[in-house]
C-alpha positions in Angstrom: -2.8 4.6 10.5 -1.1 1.4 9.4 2.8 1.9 10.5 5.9 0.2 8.6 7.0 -2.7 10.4 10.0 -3.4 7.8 11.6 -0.2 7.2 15.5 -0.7 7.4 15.3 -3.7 6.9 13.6 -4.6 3.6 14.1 -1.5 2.5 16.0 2.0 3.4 13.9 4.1 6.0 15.5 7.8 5.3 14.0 9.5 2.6 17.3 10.5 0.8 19.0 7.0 1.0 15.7 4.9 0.0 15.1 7.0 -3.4 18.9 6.2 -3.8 18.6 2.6 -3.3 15.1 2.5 -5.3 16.9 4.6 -7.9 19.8 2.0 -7.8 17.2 -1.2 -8.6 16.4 0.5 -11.8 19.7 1.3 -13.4 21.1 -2.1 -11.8 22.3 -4.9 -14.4 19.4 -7.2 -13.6 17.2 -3.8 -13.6 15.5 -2.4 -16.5 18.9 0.0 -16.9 16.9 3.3 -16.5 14.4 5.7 -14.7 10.7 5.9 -16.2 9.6 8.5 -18.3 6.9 10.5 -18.8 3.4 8.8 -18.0 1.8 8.1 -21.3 -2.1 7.0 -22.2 -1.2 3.2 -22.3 -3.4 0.8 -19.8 -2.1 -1.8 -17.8 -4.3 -3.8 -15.7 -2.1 -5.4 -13.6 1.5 -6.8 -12.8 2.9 -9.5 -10.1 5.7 -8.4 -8.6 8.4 -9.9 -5.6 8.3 -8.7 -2.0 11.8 -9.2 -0.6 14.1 -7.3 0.1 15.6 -4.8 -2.3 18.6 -5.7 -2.6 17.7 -9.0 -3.7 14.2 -8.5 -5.6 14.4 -4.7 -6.1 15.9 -4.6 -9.4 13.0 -7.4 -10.8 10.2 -5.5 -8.9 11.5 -2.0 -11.3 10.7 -3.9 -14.3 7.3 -3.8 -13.3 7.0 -0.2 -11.3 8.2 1.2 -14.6 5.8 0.1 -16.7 3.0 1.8 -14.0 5.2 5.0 -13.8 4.8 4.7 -17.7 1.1 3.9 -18.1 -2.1 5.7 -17.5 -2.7 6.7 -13.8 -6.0 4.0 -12.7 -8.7 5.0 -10.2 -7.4 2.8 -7.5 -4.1 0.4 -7.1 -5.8 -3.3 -5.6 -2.6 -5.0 -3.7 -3.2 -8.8 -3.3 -0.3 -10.3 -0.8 -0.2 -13.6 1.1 0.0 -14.1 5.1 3.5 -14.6 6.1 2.7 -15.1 9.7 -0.8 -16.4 10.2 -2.4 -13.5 11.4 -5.4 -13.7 9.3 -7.8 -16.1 9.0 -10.0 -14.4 6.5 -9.2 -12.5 3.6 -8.3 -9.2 5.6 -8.1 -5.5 4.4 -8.0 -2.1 6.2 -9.3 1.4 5.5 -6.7 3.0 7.5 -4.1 4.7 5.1 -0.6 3.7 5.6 2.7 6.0 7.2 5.4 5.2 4.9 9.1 7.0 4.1 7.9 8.6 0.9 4.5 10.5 3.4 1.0 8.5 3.5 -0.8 6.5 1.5 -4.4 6.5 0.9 -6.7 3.3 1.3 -9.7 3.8 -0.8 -12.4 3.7 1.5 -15.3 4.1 -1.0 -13.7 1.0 -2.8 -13.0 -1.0 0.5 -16.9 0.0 1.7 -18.1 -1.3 -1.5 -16.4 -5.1 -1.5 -17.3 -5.6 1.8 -20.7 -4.9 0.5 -20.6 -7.9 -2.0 -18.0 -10.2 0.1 -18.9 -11.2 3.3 -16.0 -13.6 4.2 -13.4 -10.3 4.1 -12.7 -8.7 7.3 -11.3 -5.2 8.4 -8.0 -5.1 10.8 -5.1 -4.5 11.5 -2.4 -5.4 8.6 0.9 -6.4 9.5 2.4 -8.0 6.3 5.6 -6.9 4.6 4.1 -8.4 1.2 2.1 -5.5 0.7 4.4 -2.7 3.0 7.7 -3.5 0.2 5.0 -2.3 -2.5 3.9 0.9 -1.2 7.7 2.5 -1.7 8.2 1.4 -5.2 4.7 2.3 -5.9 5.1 5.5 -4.6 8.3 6.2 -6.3 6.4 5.5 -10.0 3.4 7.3 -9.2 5.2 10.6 -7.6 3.7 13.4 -10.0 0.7 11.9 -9.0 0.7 11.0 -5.3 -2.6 13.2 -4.9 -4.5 10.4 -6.5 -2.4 7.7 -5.0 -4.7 5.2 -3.4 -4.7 1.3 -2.7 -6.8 -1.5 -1.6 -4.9 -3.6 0.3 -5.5 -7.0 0.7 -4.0 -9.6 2.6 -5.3 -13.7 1.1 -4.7 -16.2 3.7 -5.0 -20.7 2.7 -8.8 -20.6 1.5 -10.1 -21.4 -1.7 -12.9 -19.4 -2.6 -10.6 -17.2 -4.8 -13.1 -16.8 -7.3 -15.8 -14.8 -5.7 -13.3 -12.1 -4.3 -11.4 -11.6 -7.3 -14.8 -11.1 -9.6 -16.0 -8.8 -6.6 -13.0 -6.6 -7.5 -13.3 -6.6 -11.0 -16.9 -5.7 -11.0 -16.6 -2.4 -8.6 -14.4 -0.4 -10.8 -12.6 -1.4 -14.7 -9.9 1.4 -13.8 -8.1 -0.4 -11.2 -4.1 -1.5 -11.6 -4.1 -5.4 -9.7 -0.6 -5.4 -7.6 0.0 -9.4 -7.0 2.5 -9.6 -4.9 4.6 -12.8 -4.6 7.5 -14.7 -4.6 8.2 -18.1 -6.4 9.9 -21.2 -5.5 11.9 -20.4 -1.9 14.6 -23.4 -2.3 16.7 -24.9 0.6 17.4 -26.2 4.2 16.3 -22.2 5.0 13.0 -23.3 3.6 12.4 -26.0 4.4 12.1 -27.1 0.8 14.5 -29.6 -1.4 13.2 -31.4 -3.8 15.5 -32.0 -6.1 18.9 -33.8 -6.0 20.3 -33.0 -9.3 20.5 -30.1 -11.8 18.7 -28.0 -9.0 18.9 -24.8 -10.6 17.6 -26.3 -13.8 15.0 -27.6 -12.0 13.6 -24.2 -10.0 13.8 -22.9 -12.9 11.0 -25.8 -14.8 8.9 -25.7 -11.9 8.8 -21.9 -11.9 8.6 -21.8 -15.4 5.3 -24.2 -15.6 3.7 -22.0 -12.5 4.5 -18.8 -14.9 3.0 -20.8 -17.9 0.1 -21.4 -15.8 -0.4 -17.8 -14.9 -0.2 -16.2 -18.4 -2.7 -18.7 -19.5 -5.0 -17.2 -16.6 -5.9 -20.6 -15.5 -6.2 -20.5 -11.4 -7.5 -23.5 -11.0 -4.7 -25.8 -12.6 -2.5 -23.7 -10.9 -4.0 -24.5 -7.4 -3.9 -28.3 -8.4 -0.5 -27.7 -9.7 0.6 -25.9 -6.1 -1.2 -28.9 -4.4 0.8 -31.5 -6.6 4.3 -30.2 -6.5 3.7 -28.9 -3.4 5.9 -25.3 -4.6 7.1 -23.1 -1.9 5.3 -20.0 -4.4 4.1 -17.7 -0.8 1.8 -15.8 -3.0 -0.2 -19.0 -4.0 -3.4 -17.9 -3.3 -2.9 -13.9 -4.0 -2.3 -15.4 -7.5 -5.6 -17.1 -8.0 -7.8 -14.2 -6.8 -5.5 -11.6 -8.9 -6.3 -14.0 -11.8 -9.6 -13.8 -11.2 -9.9 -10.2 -11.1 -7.8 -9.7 -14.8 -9.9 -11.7 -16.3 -13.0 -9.7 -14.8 -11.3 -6.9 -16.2 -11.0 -8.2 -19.8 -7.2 -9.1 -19.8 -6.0 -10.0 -23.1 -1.9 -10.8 -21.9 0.7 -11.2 -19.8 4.4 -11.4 -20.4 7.3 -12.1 -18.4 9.5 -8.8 -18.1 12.3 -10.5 -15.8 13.1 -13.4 -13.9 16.1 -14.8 -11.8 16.9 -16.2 -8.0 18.6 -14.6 -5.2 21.4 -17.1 -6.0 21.8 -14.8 -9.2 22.3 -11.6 -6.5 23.9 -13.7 -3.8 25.8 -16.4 -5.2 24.3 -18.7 -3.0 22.8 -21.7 -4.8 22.2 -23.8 -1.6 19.4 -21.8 -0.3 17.8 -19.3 -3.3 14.0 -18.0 -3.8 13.0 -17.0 -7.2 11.5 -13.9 -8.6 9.6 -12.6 -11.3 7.9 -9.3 -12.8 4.7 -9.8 -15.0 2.8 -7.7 -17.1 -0.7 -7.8 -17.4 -2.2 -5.9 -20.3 
């Protein structure tokens, strides 16, 4: 069993107080103002979605968790997140389920037994990588009349780029899957390690963010790895990007669309050191 390793800090531990705070990032001002209805017959086949904390990216991430609480449940829920700490040297997934505040979480063993089946470069282990833990709450949270079908593939993509033959490996197992990209955008400041710009530097997150997005919608992975390599952007989810990119357009993608966007500067006031965030629909 795969145990939380950010509870109470990324997030609210208690029951009680973390359906409160996740109730909270919907109806706050940068939120999407309420709860989800009812789920309706609508298909989604993906979203990207933040991974900080909630109090900073929560109210982006309930843009997209609404529009999954509001769309048809899929057979599986595929989370693509990056390594944080270096843990991985291979793409990594596990086909233990995962203890969580809301009760367990299913992996999908069939669906984890079948990619290892056409990739041989992904390994099984332990996953210890708050990219994909952050999800499994909100996820929860829009799929709660339906947690008996809950289930997830959990994936964590390390610095490699064969992107390409994982993300068409997921497409091709099952059509009725929901890809979860999970990533944050350009991490700004001394904390970061990352300054690139002298003047008008909210301005210009904002451009570079904006041509990543751009990038993204337009499904095009591999001008955004040269783009990454060129601007050298603190995005984390980098390569989590390219594979879920892969694996829309294996599934016959037709859009995306930006459903929010802002910094932690916007939450914190703090310009000096700011990471950016952003909710995507994929349809």
């Amino acid at each position: 069993m795969n145990k939380p390793i950010v509870a109470d800090q990324f997030y609210e531990a208690d029951f009680a107080k973390l359906n409160k705070q996740i109730e909270k990032c919907f109806y706050h001002e940068r939120g999407p103002g309420d709860l989800p209805t009812k789920r309706g017959e609508k298909e989604i086949k993906g979203v990207l979605v933040p991974h900080a904390g909630y109090i900073f990216s929560g109210p982006c991430a309930a843009w997209a968790y609404k529009e999954i609480a509001e769309a048809k449940m899929p057979s599986t829920f595929v989370i693509l997140a990056p390594d944080h700490n270096g843990l991985h040297a291979f793409a990594t997934t596990s086909t233990e389920d995962w203890e969580m505040s809301f009760g367990p979480v299913k992996a999908d063993k069939k669906f984890i037994k079948k990619l290892f089946e056409k990739v041989d470069f992904l390994k099984e282990g332990e996953i210890k990588e708050h990219a994909i833990e952050v999800q499994l709450p909100f996820l929860q949270f829009a799929c709660r009349n339906d947690l008996d079908k809950l289930k997830i593939v959990p994936i964590v993509v390390p610095v490699w780029d064969d992107y390409e033959k994982l993300g068409k490996a997921i497409a091709e197992i099952d059509k009725d899957v929901c890809v979860i990209i999970s990533t944050d955008f350009t991490h700004y400041g001394h904390a970061y390690g990352y300054k690139p710009f002298k003047y008008n530097i909210k301005a210009s997150i904002l451009a570079q963010d904006d041509q990543a997005i751009d990038l993204i919608l337009n499904f095009d992975a591999k001008n955004f790895l040269s783009f990454k390599r060129k601007t050298k952007a603190s995005i984390c989810g980098s390569y989590p990007i390219m594979v879920g990119l892969e694996v829309l357009k294996g599934l016959g993608t037709e859009k995306g669309m930006v459903l929010s966007y802002y910094t932690s500067s916007d939450i914190t006031g703090d310009e000096e050191n700011s990471v950016s965030y952003a909710s995507i629909l994929f349809k």
